[in-house]
DRENZAPA-804589 format. One line per 5 residues: number of its first residue (from 1); for each residue x, y, z of C-alpha. Coordinates in Angstrom, 2 decimals. Layout:
REM residues N
NUM = X/Y/Z; ...
REM end
This chain:
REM residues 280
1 = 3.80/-29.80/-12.99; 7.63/-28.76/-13.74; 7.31/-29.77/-16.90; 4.26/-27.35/-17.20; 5.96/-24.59/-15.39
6 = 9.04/-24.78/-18.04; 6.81/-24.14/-20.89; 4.47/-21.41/-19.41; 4.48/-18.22/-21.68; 5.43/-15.24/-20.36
11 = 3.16/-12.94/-19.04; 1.39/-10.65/-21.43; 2.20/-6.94/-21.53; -1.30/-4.99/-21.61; -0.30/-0.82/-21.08
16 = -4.36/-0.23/-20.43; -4.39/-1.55/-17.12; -2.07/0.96/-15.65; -5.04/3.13/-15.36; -6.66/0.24/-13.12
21 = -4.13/0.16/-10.73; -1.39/2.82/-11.22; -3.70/5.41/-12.00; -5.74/4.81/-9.03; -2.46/3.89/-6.55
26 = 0.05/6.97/-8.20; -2.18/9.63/-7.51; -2.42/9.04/-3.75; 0.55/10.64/-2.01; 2.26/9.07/1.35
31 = 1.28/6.16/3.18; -1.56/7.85/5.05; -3.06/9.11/1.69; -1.63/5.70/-0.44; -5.08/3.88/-0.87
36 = -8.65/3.34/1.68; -8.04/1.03/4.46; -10.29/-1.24/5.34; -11.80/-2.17/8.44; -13.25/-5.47/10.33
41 = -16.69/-2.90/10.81; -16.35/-1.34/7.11; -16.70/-4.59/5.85; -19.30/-6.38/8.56; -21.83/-3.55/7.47
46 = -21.90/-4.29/3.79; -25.06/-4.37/2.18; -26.27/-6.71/-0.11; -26.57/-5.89/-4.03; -28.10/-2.70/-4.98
51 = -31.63/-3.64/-5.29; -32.49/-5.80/-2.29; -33.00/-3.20/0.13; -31.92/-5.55/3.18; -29.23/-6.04/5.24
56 = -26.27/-8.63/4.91; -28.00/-12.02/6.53; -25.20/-14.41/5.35; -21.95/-14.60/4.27; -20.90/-12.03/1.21
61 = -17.69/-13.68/-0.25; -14.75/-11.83/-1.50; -10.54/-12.05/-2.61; -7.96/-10.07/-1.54; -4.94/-10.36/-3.62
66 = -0.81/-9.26/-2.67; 0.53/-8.14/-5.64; 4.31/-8.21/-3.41; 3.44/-12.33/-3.95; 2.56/-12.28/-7.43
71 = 5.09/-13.89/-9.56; 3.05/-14.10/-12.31; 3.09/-17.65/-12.89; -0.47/-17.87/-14.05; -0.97/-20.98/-12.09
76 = -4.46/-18.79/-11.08; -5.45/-18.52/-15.27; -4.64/-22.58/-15.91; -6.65/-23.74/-12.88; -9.36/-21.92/-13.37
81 = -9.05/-22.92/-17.36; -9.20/-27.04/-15.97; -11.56/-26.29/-13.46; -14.69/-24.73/-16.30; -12.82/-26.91/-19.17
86 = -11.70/-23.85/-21.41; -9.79/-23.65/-24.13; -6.74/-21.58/-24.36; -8.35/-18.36/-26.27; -10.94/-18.53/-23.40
91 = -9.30/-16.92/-20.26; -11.82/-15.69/-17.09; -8.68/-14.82/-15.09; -6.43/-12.44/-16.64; -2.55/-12.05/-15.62
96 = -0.15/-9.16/-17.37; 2.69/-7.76/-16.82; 2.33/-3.79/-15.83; 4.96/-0.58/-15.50; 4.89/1.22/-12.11
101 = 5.86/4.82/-12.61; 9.42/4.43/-11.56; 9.69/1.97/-14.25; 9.82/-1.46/-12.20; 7.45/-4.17/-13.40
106 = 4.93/-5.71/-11.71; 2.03/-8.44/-12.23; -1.57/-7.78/-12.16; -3.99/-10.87/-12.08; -7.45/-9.72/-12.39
111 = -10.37/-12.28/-12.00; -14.22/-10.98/-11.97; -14.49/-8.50/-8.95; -18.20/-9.71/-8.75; -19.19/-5.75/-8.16
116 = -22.21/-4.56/-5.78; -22.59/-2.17/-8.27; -22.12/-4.19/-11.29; -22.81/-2.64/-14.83; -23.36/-5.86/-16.36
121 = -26.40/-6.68/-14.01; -27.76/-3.20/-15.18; -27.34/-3.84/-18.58; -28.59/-7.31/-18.98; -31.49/-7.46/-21.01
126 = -32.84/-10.67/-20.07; -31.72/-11.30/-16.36; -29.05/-13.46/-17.72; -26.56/-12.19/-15.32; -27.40/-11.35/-11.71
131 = -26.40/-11.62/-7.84; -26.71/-13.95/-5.34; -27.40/-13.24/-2.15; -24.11/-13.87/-0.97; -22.52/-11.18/-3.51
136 = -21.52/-13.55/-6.13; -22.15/-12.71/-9.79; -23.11/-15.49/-11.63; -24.66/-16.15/-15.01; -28.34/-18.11/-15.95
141 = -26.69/-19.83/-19.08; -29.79/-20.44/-20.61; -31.08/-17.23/-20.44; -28.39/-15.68/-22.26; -28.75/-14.25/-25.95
146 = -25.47/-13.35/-26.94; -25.93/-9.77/-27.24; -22.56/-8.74/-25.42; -23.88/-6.24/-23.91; -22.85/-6.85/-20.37
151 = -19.11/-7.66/-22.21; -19.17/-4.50/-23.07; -20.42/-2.33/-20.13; -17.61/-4.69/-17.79; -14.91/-2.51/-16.95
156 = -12.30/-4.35/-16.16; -12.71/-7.01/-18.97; -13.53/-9.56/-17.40; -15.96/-11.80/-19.61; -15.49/-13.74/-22.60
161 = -17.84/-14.60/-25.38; -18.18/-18.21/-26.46; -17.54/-18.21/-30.17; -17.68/-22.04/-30.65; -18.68/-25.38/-29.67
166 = -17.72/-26.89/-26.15; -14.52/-28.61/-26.08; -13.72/-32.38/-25.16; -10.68/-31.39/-22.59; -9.16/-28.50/-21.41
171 = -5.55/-28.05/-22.62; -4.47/-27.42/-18.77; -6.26/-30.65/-17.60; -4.65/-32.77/-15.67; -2.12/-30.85/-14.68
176 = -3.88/-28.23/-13.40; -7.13/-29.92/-12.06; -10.66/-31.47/-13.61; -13.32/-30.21/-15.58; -15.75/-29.34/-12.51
181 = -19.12/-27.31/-14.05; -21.03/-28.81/-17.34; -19.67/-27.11/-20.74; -21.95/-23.99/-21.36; -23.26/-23.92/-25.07
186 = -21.82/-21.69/-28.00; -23.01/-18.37/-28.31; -22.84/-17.35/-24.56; -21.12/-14.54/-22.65; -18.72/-16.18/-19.70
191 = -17.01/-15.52/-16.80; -15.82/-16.01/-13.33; -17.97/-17.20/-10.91; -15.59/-17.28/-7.75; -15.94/-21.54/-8.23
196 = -19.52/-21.20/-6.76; -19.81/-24.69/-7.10; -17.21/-25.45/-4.65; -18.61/-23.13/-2.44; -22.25/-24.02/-2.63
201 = -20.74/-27.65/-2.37; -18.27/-27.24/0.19; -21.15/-25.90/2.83; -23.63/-28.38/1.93; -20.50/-30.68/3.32
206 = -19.68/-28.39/6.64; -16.68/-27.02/5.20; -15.46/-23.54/5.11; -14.64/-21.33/1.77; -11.17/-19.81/1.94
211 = -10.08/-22.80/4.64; -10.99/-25.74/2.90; -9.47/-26.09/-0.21; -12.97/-28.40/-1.90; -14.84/-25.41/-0.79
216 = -12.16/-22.70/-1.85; -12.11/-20.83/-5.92; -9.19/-22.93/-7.59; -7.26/-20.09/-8.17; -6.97/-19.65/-4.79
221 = -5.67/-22.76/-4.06; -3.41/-23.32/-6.93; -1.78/-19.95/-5.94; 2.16/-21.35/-5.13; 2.70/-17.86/-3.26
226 = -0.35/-17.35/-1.15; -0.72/-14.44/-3.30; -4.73/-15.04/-3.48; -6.77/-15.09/0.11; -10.43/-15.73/-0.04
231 = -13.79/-15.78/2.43; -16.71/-14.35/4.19; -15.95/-10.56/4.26; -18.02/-9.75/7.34; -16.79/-12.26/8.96
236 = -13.49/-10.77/10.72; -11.60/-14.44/11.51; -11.72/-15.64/7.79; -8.59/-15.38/5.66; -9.33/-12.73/3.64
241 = -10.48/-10.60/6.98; -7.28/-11.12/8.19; -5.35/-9.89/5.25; -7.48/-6.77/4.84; -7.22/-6.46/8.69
246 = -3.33/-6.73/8.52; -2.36/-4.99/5.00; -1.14/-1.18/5.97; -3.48/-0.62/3.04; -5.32/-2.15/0.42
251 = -7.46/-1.10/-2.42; -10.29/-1.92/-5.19; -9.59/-1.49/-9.15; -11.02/1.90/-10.30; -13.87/2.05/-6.88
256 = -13.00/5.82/-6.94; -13.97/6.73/-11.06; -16.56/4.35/-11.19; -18.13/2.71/-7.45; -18.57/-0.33/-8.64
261 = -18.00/-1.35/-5.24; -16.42/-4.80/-6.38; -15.22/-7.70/-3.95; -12.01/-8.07/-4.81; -9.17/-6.22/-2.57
266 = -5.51/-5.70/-3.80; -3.09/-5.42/-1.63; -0.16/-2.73/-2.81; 3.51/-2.55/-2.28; 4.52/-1.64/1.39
271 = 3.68/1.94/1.44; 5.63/2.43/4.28; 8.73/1.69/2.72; 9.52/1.94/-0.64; 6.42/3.29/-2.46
276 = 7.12/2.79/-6.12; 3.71/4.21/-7.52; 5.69/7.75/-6.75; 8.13/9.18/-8.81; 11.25/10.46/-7.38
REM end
């Protein structure tokens, strides 16, 4: 693992996020104003995807994730890459290195946010993509026809299309964990899936997603920081309740230009403090 950790590359610069997360955080002013907070009640009466018409019945899974941890080690990109056996030019998990607007650098790590309101579910031609019940957008692998469309309707990039044939190994196997899912064919959109695998498998076994770490997304797990919480977001005594519940204030990527509505939290710097999304 040291060995892995001296050769890691350093995180990739990408400008076009700031308008994911500085453009949302920089415009709201103060710590009362500084992002939505989020409540044990706001998040017990969630709904379940658009379309259902019924009311949460299980457990609706979600992240939260502390961008004051981040270190942007990428430990959260090479797991996952072990994990679905991907090669190094396919990435589900995306880490960069962004510019707040005082000019001090931070690192953004953005997974799938597995959206209520997902665009790529609209778009999908052939059901290909679609929800669980539990929130979780997942893909039917052998439905899919390559036509990129739900690629391109994403908006926070966070698919990848398969341009060739399934490798042997993963380049960040063993070091970073096992091939856990079958290799998907060539010509397929991918993406995250928050490990549903380990959660599906984890309860089938009595064990609890965001606790146990066989039932838990890898990236959560591999996190050295704790930067990455995950569990049942209505239910208020799982981990990522708790951080929501205890952040001064967290917020979602873009919710307010686009209400996607996606399942992923961030938690910003301490806006009680120093706020550095202000200038001055």
């Amino acid at each position: 693992m040291d060995e892995t950790q001296e050769n890691q590359p350093v995180p990739e610069k990408r400008s076009t996020a700031r308008r994911d997360f500085v453009k949302v955080a920089g415009a709201l002013a103060g710590a009362a104003a500084m992002a939505q907070f989020i409540s044990t009640a706001t998040l017990a009466s969630r709904t379940k995807p658009s379309g259902t018409g019924e009311s949460t019945a299980g457990p609706q899974w979600g992240m939260s994730i502390d961008i004051n941890k981040c270190i942007g080690c990428k430990y959260c990109t090479y797991a996952c890459q072990a994990v679905n056996n991907l090669a190094d030019n396919m990435i589900y998990n995306i880490v960069t290195t962004e510019t707040m607007q005082n000019g001090k650098e931070y690192f953004l790590s953005k997974p799938c946010m597995h959206c209520t309101e997902a665009p790529c579910v609209h778009v999908c031609p052939v059901k290909a993509t679609y929800h669980r019940p539990d929130g979780i957008v997942v893909m039917d692998y052998t439905r899919c026809i390559g036509c990129r469309y739900c690629q391109v309707a994403c908006p926070y990039d966070a698919r990848v299309f398969n341009w060739g044939d399934p490798i042997e190994t993963s380049p960040k196997s063993p070091n970073f964990g096992f091939q856990e899912v079958p290799n998907r064919p060539r010509g397929v959109v991918e993406k995250c899936s928050f490990c549903s695998h380990r959660i599906d498998g984890g309860l089938a076994r009595g064990m609890v997603p965001g606790v146990d770490a066989m039932a838990t997304p890898a990236c959560v797990v591999a996190c050295p920081t704790g930067a990455r919480a995950f569990g049942d977001l209505t239910d208020p005594e799982s981990p990522v309740s708790k951080v929501l519940a205890e952040s001064k204030a967290v917020l979602r990527l873009r919710e307010e230009e686009l209400s996607t509505e996606p399942s992923v939290y961030y938690v910003p710097p301490d806006a009680h403090t120093n706020n550095p999304f202000q200038k001055g």
